[in-house]
LOVEXDREN-888177 format. One record per residue (C-alpha): x, y, z. Coordinates in Angstrom, 3 decimals. Example, Ala and Ser with C-alpha at 12.3 -4.5 7.8 and 13.67 -1.06 7.14 Angstrom:
<pts>
PT         X         Y         Z
PT    12.300    -4.500     7.800
PT    13.670    -1.060     7.140
</pts>
This chain:
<pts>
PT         X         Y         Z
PT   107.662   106.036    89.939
PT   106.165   109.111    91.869
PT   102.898   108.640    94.150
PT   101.451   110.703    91.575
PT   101.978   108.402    88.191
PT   100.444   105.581    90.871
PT    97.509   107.691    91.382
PT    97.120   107.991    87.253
PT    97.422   104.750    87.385
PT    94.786   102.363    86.443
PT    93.842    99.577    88.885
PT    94.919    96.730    86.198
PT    97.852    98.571    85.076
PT    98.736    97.961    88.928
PT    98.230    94.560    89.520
PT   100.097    93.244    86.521
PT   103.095    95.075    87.625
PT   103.023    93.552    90.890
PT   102.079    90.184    89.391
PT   105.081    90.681    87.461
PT   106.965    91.437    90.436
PT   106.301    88.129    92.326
PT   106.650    86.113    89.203
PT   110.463    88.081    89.150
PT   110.880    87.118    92.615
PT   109.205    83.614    92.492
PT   106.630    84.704    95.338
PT   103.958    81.715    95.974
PT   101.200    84.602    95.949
PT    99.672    86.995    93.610
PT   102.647    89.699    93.640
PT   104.768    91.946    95.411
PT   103.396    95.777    95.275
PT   104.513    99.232    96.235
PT   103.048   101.292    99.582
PT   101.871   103.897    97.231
PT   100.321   101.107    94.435
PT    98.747    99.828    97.743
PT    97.440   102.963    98.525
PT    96.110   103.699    95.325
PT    94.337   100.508    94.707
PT    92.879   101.439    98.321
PT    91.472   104.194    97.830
PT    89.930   103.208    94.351
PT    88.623   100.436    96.971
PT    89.794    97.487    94.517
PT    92.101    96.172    97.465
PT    91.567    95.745   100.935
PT    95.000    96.305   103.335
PT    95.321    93.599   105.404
PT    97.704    94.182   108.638
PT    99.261    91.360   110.116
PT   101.335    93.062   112.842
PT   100.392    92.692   116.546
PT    97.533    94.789   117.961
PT   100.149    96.840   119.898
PT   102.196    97.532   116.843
PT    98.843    98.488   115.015
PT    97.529   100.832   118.191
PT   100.657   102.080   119.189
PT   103.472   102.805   116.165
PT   100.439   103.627   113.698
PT    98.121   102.215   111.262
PT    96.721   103.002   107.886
PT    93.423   104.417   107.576
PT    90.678   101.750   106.717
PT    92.989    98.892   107.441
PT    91.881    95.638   108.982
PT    94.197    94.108   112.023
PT    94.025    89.892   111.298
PT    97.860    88.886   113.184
PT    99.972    86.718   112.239
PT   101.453    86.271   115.234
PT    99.767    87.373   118.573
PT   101.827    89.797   120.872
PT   103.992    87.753   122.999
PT   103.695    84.334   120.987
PT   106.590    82.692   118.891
PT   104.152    80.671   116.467
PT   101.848    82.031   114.273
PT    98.124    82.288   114.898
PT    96.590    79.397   114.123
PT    93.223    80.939   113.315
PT    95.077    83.171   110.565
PT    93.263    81.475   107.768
PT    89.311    81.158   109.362
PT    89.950    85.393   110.373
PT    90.614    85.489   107.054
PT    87.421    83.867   105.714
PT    85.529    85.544   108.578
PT    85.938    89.108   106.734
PT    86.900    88.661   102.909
PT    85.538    86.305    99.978
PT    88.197    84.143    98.251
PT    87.626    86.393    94.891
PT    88.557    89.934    97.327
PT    91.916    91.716    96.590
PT    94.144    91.779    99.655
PT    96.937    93.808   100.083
PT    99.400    92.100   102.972
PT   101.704    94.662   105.733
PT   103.637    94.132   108.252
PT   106.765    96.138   109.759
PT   108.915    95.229   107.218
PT   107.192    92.962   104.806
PT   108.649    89.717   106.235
PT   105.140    88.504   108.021
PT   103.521    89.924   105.401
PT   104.993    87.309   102.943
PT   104.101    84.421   105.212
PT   100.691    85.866   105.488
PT   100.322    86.143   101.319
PT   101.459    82.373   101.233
PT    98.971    81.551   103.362
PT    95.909    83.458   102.433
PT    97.073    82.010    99.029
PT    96.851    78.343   100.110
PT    93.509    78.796   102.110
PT    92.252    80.058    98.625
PT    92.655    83.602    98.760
PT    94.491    83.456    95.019
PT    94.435    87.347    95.062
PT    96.962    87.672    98.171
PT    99.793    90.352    97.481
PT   102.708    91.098   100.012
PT   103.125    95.213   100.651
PT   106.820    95.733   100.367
PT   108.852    97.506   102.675
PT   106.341    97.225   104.994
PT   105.238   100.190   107.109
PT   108.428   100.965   108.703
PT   110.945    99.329   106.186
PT   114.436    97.752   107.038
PT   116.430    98.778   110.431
PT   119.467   101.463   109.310
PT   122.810   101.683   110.399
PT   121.612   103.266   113.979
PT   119.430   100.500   114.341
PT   116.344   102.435   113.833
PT   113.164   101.672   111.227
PT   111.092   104.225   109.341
PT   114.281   106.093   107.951
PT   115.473   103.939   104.524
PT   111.507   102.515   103.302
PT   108.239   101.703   104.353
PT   104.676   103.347   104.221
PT   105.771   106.094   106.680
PT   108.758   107.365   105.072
PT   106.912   107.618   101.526
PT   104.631   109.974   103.519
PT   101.407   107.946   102.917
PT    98.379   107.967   104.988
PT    98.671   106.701   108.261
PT    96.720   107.550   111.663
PT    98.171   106.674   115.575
PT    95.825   105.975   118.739
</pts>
């Protein structure tokens, strides 16, 4: 599917696919969707994109436009941030649409289950992440991701 059938798309017609999606993959969360679904829904401003990276990842490699930084993990710690869950509450309602990125959409699923069990039932993991999986030269942004399907994004 081309970014321009998503943006045809309607807002339901996306969600059930990536409902679908998780229930294929047997996700603990809403769904799995697309960068470009996730941009679409974005800018019809049914979802809010949630990213969990680290501040310097979000300041420093890039960040999509309207995006709101709640970590996952905190630069420089191995164990997630405790206060994941009460950021959460601090900025959505339970019944709000979020849309879960990370690098590579590995945090991002350990976000979704989360924000699922702290009763955020709408939680959806972006996949591929913004920079997608590492290639054979050991470098992201190159085989997936939000960059490389030339979606919006913005650096400091």
């Amino acid at each position: 599917m081309s970014a321009s059938d998503v943006s045809a798309d309607s807002v339901d017609a996306i969600l059930e696919r990536a409902a679908a999606r998780g229930r294929e993959q047997g996700v603990p969360y809403a769904g799995l969707i697309t960068p470009a679904e996730a941009w679409r829904l974005s800018e019809a401003h049914a979802a809010s994109i949630v990213d969990v990276r680290t501040r310097p990842e979000w300041e420093l490699v890039g960040r999509i436009p309207e995006s709101v930084l709640v970590e996952w993990r905190r630069y420089g710690e191995t164990a997630p941030n405790a206060e994941f869950a009460a950021e959460l509450a601090a900025r959505f309602e339970p019944e709000d649409t979020l849309l879960f990125l990370c690098r590579s959409a590995v945090r991002s699923h350990h976000a979704a289950e989360i924000a699922t069990r702290a009763g955020f039932s709408k939680s959806f993991n972006i996949l591929e992440g913004f920079e997608g999986e590492i290639d054979s030269d050991q470098q992201r942004g190159r085989l997936a991701g939000w960059r490389k399907a030339g979606l919006p994004w913005i650096q400091s």
